[in-house]
PASEBA-1860 file (N, C-alpha, C; in nm, 3 decimals):
! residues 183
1> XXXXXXXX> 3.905/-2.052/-0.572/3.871/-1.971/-0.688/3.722/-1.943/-0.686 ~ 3.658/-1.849/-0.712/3.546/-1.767/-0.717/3.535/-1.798/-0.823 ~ 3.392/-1.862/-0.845/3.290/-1.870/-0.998/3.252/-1.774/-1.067 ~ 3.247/-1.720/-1.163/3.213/-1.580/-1.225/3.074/-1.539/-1.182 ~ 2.957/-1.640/-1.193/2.897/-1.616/-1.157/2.835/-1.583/-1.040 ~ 2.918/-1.592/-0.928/2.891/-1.585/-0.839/2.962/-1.365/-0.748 ~ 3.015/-1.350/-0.858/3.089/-1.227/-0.808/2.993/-1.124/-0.855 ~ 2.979/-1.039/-0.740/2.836/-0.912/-0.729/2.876/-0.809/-0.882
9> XXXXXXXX> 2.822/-0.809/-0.997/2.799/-0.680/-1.031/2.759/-0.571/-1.010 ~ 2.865/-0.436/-0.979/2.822/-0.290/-0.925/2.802/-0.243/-1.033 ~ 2.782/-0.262/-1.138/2.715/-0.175/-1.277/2.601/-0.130/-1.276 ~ 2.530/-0.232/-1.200/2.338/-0.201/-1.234/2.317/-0.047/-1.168 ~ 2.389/-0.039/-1.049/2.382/0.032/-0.990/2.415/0.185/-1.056 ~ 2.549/0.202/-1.090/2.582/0.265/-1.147/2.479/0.406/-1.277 ~ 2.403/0.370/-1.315/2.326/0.427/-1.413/2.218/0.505/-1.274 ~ 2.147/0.431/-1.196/2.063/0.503/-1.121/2.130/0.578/-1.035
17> XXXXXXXX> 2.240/0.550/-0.975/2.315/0.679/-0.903/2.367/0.813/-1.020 ~ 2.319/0.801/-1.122/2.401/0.898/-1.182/2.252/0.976/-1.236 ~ 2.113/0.857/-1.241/2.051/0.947/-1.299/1.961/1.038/-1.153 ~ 1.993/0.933/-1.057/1.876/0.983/-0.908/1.997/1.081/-0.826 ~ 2.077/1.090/-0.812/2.188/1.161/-0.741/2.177/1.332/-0.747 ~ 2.164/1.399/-0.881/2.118/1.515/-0.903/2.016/1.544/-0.848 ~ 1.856/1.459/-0.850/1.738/1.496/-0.837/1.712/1.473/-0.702 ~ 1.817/1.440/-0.623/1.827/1.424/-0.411/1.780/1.550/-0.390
25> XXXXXXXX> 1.830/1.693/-0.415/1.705/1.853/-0.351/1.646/1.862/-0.376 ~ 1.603/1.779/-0.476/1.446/1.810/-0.573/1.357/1.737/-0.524 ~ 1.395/1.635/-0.454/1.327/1.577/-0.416/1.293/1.571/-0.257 ~ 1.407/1.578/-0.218/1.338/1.627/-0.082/1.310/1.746/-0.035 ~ 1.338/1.863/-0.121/1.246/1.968/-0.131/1.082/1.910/-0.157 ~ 1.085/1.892/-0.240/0.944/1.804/-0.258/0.840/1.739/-0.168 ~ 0.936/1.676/-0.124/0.911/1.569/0.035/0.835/1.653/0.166 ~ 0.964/1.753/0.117/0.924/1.830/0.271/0.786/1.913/0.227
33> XXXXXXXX> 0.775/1.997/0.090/0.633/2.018/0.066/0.536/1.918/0.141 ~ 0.532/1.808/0.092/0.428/1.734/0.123/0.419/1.713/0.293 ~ 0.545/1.633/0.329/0.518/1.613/0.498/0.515/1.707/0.579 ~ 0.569/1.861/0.548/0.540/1.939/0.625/0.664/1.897/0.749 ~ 0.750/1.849/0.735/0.820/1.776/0.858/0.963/1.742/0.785 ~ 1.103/1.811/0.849/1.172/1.808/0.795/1.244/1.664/0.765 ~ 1.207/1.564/0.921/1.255/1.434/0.947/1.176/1.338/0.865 ~ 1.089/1.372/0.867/0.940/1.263/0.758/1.015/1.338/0.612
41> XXXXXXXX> 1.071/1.399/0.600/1.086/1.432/0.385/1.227/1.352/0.389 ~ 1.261/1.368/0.468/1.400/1.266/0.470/1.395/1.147/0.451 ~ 1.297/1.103/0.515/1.227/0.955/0.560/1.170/0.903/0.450 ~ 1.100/1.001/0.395/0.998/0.983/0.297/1.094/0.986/0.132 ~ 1.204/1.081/0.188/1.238/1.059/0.025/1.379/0.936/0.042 ~ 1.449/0.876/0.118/1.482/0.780/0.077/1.392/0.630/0.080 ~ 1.292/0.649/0.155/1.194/0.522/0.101/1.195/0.534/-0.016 ~ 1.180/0.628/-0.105/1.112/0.660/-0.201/1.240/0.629/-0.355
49> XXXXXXXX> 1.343/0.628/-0.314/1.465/0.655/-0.358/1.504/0.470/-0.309 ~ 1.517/0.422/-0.194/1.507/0.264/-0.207/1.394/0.208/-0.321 ~ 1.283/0.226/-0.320/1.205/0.168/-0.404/1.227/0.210/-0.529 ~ 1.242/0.283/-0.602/1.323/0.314/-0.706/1.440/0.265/-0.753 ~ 1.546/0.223/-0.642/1.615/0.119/-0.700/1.608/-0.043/-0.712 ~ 1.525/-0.034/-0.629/1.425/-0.176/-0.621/1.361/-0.201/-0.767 ~ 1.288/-0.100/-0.809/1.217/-0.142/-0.920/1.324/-0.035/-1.021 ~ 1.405/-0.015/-1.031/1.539/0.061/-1.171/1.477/-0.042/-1.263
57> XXXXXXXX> 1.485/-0.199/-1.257/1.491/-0.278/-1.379/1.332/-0.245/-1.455 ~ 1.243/-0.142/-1.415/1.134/-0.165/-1.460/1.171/-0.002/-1.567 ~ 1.181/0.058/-1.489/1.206/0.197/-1.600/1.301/0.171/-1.709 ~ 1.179/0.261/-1.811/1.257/0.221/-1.968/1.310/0.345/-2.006 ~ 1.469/0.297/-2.029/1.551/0.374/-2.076/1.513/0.474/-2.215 ~ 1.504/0.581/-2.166/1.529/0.730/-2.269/1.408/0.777/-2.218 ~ 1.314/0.733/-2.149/1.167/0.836/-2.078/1.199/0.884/-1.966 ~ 1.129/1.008/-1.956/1.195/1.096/-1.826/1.200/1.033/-1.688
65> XXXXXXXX> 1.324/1.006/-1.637/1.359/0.950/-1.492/1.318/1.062/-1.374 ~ 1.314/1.149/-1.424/1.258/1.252/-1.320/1.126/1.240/-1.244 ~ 0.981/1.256/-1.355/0.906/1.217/-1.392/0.843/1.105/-1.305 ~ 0.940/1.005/-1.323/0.903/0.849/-1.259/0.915/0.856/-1.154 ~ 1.058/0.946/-1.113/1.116/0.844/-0.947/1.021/0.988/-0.888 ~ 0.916/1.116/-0.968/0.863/1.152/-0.832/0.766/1.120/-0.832 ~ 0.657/1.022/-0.910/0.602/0.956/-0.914/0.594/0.866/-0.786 ~ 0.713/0.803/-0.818/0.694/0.739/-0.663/0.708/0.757/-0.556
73> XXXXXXXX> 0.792/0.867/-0.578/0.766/0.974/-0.435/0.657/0.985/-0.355 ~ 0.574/1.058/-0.464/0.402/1.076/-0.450/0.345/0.972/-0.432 ~ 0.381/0.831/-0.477/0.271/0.745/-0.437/0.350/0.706/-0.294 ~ 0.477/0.702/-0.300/0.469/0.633/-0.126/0.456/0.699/-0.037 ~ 0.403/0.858/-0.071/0.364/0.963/0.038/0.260/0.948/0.062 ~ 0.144/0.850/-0.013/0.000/0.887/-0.019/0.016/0.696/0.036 ~ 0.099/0.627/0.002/0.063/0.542/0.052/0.051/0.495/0.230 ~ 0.195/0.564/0.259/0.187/0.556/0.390/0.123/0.629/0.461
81> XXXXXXXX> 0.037/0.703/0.422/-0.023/0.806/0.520/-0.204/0.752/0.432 ~ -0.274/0.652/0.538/-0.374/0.581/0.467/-0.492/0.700/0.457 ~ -0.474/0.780/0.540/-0.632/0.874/0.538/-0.627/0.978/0.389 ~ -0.444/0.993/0.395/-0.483/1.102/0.250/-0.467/0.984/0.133 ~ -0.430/0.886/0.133/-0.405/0.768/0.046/-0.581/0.802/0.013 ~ -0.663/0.804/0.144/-0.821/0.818/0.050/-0.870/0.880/0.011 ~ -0.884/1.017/0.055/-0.879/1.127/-0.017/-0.792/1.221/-0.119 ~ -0.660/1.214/-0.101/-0.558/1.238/-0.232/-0.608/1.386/-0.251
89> XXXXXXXX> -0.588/1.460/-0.131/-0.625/1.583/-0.117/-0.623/1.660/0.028 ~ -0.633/1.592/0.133/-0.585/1.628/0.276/-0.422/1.638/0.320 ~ -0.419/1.702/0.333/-0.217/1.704/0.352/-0.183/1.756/0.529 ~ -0.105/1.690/0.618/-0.081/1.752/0.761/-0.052/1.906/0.741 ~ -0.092/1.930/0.868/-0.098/2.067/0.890/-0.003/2.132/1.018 ~ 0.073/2.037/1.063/0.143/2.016/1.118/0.293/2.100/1.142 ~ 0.299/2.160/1.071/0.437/2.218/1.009/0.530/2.351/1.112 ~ 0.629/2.387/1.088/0.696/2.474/1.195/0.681/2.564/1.105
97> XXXXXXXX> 0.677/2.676/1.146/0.668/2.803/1.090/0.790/2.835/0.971 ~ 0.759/2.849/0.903/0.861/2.916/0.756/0.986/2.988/0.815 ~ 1.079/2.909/0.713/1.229/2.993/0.776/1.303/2.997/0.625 ~ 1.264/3.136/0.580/1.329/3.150/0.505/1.494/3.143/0.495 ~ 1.537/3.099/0.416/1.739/3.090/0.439/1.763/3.301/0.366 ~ 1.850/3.298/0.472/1.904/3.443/0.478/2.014/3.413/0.388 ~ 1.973/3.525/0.273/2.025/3.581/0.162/2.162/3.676/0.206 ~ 2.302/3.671/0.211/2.391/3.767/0.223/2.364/3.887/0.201
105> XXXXXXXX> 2.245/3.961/0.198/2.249/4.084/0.119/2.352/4.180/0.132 ~ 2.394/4.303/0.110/2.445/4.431/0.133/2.375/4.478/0.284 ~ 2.232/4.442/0.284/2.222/4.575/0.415/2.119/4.461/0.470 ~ 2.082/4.521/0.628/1.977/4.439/0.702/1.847/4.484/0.630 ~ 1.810/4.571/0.599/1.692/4.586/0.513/1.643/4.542/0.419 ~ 1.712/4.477/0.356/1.737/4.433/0.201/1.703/4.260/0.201 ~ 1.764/4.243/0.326/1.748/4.089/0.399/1.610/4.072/0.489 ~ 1.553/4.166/0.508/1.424/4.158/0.594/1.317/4.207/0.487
113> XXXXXXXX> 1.389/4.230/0.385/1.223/4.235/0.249/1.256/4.121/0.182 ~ 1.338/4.102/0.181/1.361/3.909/0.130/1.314/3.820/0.193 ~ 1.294/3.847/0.328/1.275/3.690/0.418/1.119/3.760/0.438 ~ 1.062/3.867/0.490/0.909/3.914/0.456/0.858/3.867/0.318 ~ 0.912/3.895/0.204/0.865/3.847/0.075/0.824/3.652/0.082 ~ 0.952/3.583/0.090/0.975/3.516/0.109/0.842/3.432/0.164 ~ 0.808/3.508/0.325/0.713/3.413/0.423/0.597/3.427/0.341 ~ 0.556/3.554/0.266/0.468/3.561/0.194/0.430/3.515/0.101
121> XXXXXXXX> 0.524/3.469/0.010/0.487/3.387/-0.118/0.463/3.198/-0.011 ~ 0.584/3.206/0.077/0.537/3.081/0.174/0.356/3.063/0.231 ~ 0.305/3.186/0.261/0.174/3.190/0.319/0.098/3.164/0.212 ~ 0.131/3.223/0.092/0.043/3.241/-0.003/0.009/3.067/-0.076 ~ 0.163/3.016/-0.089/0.146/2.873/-0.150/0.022/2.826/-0.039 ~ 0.096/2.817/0.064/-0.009/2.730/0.184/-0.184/2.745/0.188 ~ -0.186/2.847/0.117/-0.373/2.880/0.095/-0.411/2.830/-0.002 ~ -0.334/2.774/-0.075/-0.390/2.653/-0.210/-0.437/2.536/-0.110
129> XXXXXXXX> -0.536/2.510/-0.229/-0.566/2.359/-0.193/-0.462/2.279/-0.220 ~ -0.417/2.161/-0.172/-0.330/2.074/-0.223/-0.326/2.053/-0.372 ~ -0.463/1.982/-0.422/-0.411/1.994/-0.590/-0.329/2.084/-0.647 ~ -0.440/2.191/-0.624/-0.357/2.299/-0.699/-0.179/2.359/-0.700 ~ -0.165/2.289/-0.568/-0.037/2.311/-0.502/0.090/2.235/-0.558 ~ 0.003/2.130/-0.610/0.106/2.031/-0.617/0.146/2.042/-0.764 ~ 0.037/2.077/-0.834/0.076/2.110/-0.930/0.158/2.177/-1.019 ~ 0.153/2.334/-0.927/0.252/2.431/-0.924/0.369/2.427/-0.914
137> XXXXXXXX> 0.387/2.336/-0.774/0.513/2.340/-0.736/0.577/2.222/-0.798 ~ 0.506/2.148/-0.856/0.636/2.024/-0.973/0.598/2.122/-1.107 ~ 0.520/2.223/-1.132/0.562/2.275/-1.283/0.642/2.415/-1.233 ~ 0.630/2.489/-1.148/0.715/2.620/-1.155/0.828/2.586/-1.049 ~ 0.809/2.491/-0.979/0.966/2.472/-0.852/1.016/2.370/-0.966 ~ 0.980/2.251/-1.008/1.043/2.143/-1.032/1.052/2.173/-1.183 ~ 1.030/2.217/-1.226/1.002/2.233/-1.422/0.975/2.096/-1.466 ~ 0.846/2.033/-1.424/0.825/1.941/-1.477/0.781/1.983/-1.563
145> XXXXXXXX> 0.702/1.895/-1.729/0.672/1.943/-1.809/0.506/1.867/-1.777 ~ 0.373/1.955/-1.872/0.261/1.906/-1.819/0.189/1.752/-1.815 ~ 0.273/1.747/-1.986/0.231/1.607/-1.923/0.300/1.483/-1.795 ~ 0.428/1.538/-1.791/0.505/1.448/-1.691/0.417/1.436/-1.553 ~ 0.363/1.602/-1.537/0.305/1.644/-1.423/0.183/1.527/-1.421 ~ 0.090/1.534/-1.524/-0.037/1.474/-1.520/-0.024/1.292/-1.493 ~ 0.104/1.234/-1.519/0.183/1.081/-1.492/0.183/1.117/-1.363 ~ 0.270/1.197/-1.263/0.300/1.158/-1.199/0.135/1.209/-1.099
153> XXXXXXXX> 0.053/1.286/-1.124/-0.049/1.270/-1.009/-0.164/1.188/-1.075 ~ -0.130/1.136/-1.192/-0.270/1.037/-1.259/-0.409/1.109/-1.240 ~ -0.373/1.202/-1.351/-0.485/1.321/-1.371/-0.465/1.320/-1.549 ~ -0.616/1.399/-1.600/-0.559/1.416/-1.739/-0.479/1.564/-1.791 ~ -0.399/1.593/-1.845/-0.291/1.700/-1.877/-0.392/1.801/-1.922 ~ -0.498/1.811/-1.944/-0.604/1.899/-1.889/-0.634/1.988/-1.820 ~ -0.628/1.869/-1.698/-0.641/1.910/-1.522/-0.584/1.928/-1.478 ~ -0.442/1.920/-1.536/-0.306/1.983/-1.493/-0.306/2.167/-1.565
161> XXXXXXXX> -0.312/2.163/-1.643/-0.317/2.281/-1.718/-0.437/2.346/-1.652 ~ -0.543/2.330/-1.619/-0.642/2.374/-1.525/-0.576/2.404/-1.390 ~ -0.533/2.319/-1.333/-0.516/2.383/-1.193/-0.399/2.458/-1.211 ~ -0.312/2.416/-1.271/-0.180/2.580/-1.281/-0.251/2.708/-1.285 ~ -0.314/2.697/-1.418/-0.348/2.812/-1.440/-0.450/2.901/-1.342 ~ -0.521/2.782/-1.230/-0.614/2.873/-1.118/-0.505/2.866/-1.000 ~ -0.411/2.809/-1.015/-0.295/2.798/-0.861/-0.212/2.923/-0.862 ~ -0.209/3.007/-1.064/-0.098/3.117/-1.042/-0.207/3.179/-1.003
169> XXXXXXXX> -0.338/3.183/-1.079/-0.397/3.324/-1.023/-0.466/3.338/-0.901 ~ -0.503/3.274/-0.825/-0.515/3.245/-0.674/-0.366/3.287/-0.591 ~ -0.227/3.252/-0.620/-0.118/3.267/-0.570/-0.099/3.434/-0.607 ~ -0.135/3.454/-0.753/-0.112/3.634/-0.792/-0.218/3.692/-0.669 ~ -0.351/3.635/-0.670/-0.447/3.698/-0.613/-0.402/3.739/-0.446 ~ -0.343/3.646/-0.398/-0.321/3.604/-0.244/-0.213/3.705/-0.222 ~ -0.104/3.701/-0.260/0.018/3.816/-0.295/-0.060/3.991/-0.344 ~ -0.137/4.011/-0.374/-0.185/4.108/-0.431/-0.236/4.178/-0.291
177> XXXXXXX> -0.293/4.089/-0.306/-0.374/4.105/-0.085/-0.301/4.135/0.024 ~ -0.167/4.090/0.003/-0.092/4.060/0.128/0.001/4.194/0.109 ~ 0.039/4.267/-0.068/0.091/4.398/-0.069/0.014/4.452/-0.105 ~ -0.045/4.415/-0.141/-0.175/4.579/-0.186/-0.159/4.710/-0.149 ~ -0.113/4.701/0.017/-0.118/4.832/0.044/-0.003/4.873/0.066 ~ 0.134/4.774/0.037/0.283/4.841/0.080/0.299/4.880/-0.072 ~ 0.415/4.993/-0.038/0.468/5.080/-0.143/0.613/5.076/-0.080
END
Protein backbone atom coordinates (compact mmCIF):
# COMPACT_ATOMS: atom_id res chain seq x y z
CA UNK A 1 0.00 0.00 0.00
CA UNK A 2 1.23 3.50 -1.02
CA UNK A 3 1.27 6.31 1.74
CA UNK A 4 -0.75 9.30 0.66
CA UNK A 5 1.87 11.17 1.10
CA UNK A 6 4.02 9.82 -0.85
CA UNK A 7 1.80 9.81 -4.30
CA UNK A 8 2.96 12.75 -6.94
CA UNK A 9 0.35 15.54 -7.20
CA UNK A 10 -0.32 16.62 -11.04
CA UNK A 11 -2.45 19.65 -9.95
CA UNK A 12 0.36 22.14 -9.36
CA UNK A 13 1.02 21.69 -12.67
CA UNK A 14 -2.11 22.01 -14.08
CA UNK A 15 -2.83 25.95 -13.60
CA UNK A 16 0.65 26.85 -15.38
CA UNK A 17 -0.04 24.71 -18.40
CA UNK A 18 -3.23 26.41 -18.87
CA UNK A 19 -1.95 29.81 -18.10
CA UNK A 20 1.77 29.39 -20.20
CA UNK A 21 0.34 27.06 -23.07
CA UNK A 22 -1.47 29.97 -25.03
CA UNK A 23 1.49 32.41 -24.63
CA UNK A 24 4.11 29.36 -26.44
CA UNK A 25 3.92 31.92 -30.14
CA UNK A 26 4.19 34.74 -28.18
CA UNK A 27 6.80 33.82 -26.90
CA UNK A 28 8.88 32.35 -29.11
CA UNK A 29 8.04 34.82 -31.54
CA UNK A 30 9.63 36.95 -29.02
CA UNK A 31 12.63 34.71 -28.59
CA UNK A 32 13.34 34.65 -32.03
CA UNK A 33 13.18 38.68 -32.04
CA UNK A 34 15.82 38.65 -29.66
CA UNK A 35 18.23 35.61 -30.80
CA UNK A 36 17.92 36.31 -34.22
CA UNK A 37 18.25 32.35 -34.55
CA UNK A 38 15.44 30.16 -35.04
CA UNK A 39 17.17 27.11 -32.87
CA UNK A 40 18.44 29.61 -29.95
CA UNK A 41 14.37 31.09 -29.59
CA UNK A 42 13.47 27.57 -29.16
CA UNK A 43 16.22 27.02 -26.79
CA UNK A 44 15.78 30.13 -25.25
CA UNK A 45 12.10 30.00 -24.81
CA UNK A 46 11.79 26.65 -23.15
CA UNK A 47 14.65 27.53 -20.69
CA UNK A 48 12.64 30.23 -20.09
CA UNK A 49 9.30 28.32 -19.77
CA UNK A 50 11.34 25.50 -17.39
CA UNK A 51 12.22 28.29 -15.07
CA UNK A 52 8.90 29.52 -14.85
CA UNK A 53 7.69 26.42 -13.73
CA UNK A 54 10.42 26.12 -11.40
CA UNK A 55 9.57 29.29 -9.76
CA UNK A 56 5.10 29.02 -10.61
CA UNK A 57 5.07 28.83 -6.61
CA UNK A 58 6.44 32.41 -6.55
CA UNK A 59 3.83 34.19 -8.93
CA UNK A 60 0.87 35.70 -7.24
CA UNK A 61 -2.26 34.72 -8.39
CA UNK A 62 -4.61 37.43 -10.29
CA UNK A 63 -1.30 39.69 -11.62
CA UNK A 64 -0.57 39.44 -15.16
CA UNK A 65 1.16 35.94 -16.00
CA UNK A 66 2.03 37.23 -19.26
CA UNK A 67 3.91 40.06 -18.03
CA UNK A 68 6.04 37.77 -15.68
CA UNK A 69 6.84 34.64 -17.64
CA UNK A 70 8.27 37.37 -20.42
CA UNK A 71 10.02 38.84 -17.93
CA UNK A 72 11.88 35.95 -17.62
CA UNK A 73 12.23 35.37 -20.90
CA UNK A 74 14.14 38.63 -21.09
CA UNK A 75 16.14 38.05 -18.20
CA UNK A 76 17.38 34.56 -19.25
CA UNK A 77 18.13 36.05 -22.70
CA UNK A 78 20.33 38.70 -21.20
CA UNK A 79 21.53 36.32 -18.80
CA UNK A 80 23.03 33.82 -20.92
CA UNK A 81 24.48 35.89 -23.36
CA UNK A 82 27.10 37.76 -20.65
CA UNK A 83 28.30 40.68 -23.06
CA UNK A 84 24.61 41.98 -23.65
CA UNK A 85 23.77 40.87 -19.91
CA UNK A 86 26.32 44.20 -19.69
CA UNK A 87 25.22 46.36 -21.81
CA UNK A 88 21.31 45.50 -22.09
CA UNK A 89 21.42 47.00 -25.46
CA UNK A 90 23.75 45.01 -28.00
CA UNK A 91 21.65 42.23 -29.61
CA UNK A 92 23.46 39.46 -32.42
CA UNK A 93 23.44 40.39 -35.69
CA UNK A 94 23.64 37.25 -36.87
CA UNK A 95 20.34 36.49 -38.43
CA UNK A 96 19.14 34.81 -41.95
CA UNK A 97 17.53 37.02 -44.08
CA UNK A 98 13.59 37.70 -43.54
CA UNK A 99 11.12 35.21 -44.87
CA UNK A 100 8.09 36.47 -44.88
CA UNK A 101 5.18 33.46 -44.68
CA UNK A 102 3.25 33.63 -48.09
CA UNK A 103 -0.17 34.88 -47.74
CA UNK A 104 -2.70 32.69 -50.18
CA UNK A 105 -3.53 35.70 -52.03
CA UNK A 106 -5.82 35.73 -55.30
CA UNK A 107 -2.89 36.69 -57.65
CA UNK A 108 1.11 36.52 -57.67
CA UNK A 109 1.16 40.24 -57.42
CA UNK A 110 -0.80 40.71 -54.57
CA UNK A 111 1.62 38.11 -52.78
CA UNK A 112 4.83 39.91 -53.88
CA UNK A 113 3.48 43.43 -52.36
CA UNK A 114 2.83 41.50 -49.24
CA UNK A 115 6.08 39.75 -48.82
CA UNK A 116 7.98 43.32 -50.30
CA UNK A 117 5.84 45.19 -47.65
CA UNK A 118 6.44 42.70 -45.25
CA UNK A 119 10.64 42.68 -45.66
CA UNK A 120 10.15 46.29 -45.28
CA UNK A 121 8.42 46.87 -42.19
CA UNK A 122 11.11 43.70 -41.29
CA UNK A 123 14.11 46.20 -42.40
CA UNK A 124 12.55 48.98 -40.89
CA UNK A 125 12.06 47.25 -37.22
CA UNK A 126 15.84 46.14 -37.57
CA UNK A 127 17.08 49.98 -37.77
CA UNK A 128 15.81 50.55 -34.22
CA UNK A 129 18.01 50.45 -31.59
CA UNK A 130 17.20 47.54 -29.44
CA UNK A 131 15.44 49.56 -26.68
CA UNK A 132 13.35 51.06 -28.73
CA UNK A 133 12.61 47.77 -30.39
CA UNK A 134 11.80 45.99 -27.67
CA UNK A 135 9.57 48.08 -26.60
CA UNK A 136 7.44 48.20 -29.58
CA UNK A 137 7.35 44.91 -30.24
CA UNK A 138 5.95 43.71 -26.54
CA UNK A 139 3.46 46.90 -26.86
CA UNK A 140 2.25 46.71 -30.65
CA UNK A 141 3.21 42.69 -31.43
CA UNK A 142 2.53 41.49 -27.86
CA UNK A 143 -0.20 44.09 -26.46
CA UNK A 144 1.50 44.36 -23.46
CA UNK A 145 0.17 47.12 -21.47
CA UNK A 146 2.88 50.08 -20.45
CA UNK A 147 3.31 49.45 -17.36
CA UNK A 148 3.67 45.55 -17.72
CA UNK A 149 6.18 46.64 -20.46
CA UNK A 150 8.26 48.90 -17.99
CA UNK A 151 8.30 45.34 -15.23
CA UNK A 152 9.34 43.39 -17.62
CA UNK A 153 12.54 45.59 -19.01
CA UNK A 154 12.98 47.40 -15.39
CA UNK A 155 12.67 50.84 -16.81
CA UNK A 156 10.29 53.61 -15.51
CA UNK A 157 6.69 53.55 -17.56
CA UNK A 158 7.98 56.85 -18.66
CA UNK A 159 10.73 55.41 -20.65
CA UNK A 160 8.54 53.09 -21.94
CA UNK A 161 6.08 55.61 -23.20
CA UNK A 162 9.21 57.54 -24.48
CA UNK A 163 10.68 55.03 -26.53
CA UNK A 164 7.26 53.83 -28.23
CA UNK A 165 6.49 56.91 -29.04
CA UNK A 166 10.24 57.62 -30.84
CA UNK A 167 10.21 53.65 -32.11
CA UNK A 168 6.66 54.49 -34.09
CA UNK A 169 8.04 57.58 -35.44
CA UNK A 170 11.48 56.42 -36.47
CA UNK A 171 9.57 53.05 -37.83
CA UNK A 172 6.81 55.74 -39.70
CA UNK A 173 10.00 57.67 -40.66
CA UNK A 174 12.05 54.51 -42.04
CA UNK A 175 8.83 53.19 -44.07
CA UNK A 176 8.25 56.69 -45.45
CA UNK A 177 11.88 56.40 -46.98
CA UNK A 178 11.68 53.07 -48.19
CA UNK A 179 8.05 54.18 -50.23
CA UNK A 180 8.36 57.56 -50.69
CA UNK A 181 8.77 57.17 -54.11
CA UNK A 182 6.42 54.03 -55.01
CA UNK A 183 2.90 54.81 -56.10
Amino acid sequence: MVKPSTIADPAPSAPFEQLALPLLPSLLRHALWLTRNEAEAEDLAQEALSKALRAFNSFAPGTNFKAWIFRILRNTFLTTRTAIAASRTTFRDDSDEFEAPIDSGPTPEETLIQLDNAAAVQHALEQLPPSLRDCLLLCDVEELKYKEIAGILDVPIGTVMSRISRARAALRAQLQLNFGGRQ
